[in-house]
C-alpha positions in Angstrom: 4.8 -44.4 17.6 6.7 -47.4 18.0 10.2 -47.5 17.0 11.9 -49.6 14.5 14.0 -52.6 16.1 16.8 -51.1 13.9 16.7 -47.7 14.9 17.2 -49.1 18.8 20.2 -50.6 17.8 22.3 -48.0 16.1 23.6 -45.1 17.2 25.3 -42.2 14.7 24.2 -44.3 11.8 26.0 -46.9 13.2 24.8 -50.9 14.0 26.1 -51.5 17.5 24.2 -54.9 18.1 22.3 -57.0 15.6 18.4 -58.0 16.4 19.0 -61.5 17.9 21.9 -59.9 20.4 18.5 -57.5 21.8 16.6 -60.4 21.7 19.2 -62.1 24.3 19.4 -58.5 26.3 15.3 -58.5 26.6 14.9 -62.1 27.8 18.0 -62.0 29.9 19.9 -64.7 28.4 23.3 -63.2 28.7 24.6 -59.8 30.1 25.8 -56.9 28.8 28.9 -57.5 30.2 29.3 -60.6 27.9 27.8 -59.7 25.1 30.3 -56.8 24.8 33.2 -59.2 25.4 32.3 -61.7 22.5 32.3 -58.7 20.1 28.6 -59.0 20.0 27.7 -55.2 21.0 30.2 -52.9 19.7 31.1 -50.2 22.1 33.3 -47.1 21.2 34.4 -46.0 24.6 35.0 -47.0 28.2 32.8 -50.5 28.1 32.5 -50.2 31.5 30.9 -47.4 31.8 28.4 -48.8 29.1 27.9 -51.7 31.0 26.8 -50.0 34.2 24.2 -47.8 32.1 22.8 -51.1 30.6 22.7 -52.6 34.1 20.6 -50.2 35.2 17.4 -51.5 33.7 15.4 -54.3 35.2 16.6 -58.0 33.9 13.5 -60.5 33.2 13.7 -63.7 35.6 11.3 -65.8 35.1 10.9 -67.6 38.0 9.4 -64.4 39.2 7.7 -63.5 36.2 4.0 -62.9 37.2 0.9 -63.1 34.5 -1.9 -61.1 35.0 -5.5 -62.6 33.1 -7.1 -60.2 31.1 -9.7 -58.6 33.0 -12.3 -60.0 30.5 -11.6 -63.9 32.2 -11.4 -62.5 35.5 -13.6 -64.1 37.9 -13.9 -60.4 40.1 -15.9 -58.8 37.1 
């Protein structure tokens, strides 16, 4: 089962970042750090502390991104 976007971002039946601020999480185009400073993740607690959880998973750079060919156009069939 795959989860609903919206159900990722809400916690106690609360909204604590809107679809587009994921987006910017999963591609890596800003930090958690910043996102919670311009109000666009909403954090009750120590923000720090959520920030080290959130830094904790891998970041996407895509100068190191590496794509695999399906194995169907693979020339070691």
């Amino acid at each position: 089962m795959i989860p609903k976007v919206e159900n990722l971002l809400s916690f106690a039946g609360k909204t604590v970042a809107s679809g587009e601020t994921w987006a910017k999480l999963y591609v890596s185009q800003a930090t958690p750090g910043e996102l919670i400073k311009g109000g666009e993740i909403d954090v009750t607690g120590d923000a720090a502390e959520a920030v080290r959880l959130m830094d904790l998973f891998d970041q996407y750079i895509p100068e190191k991104a590496v794509v695999v060919p399906p194995a169907a156009f693979s020339s070691q069939r």
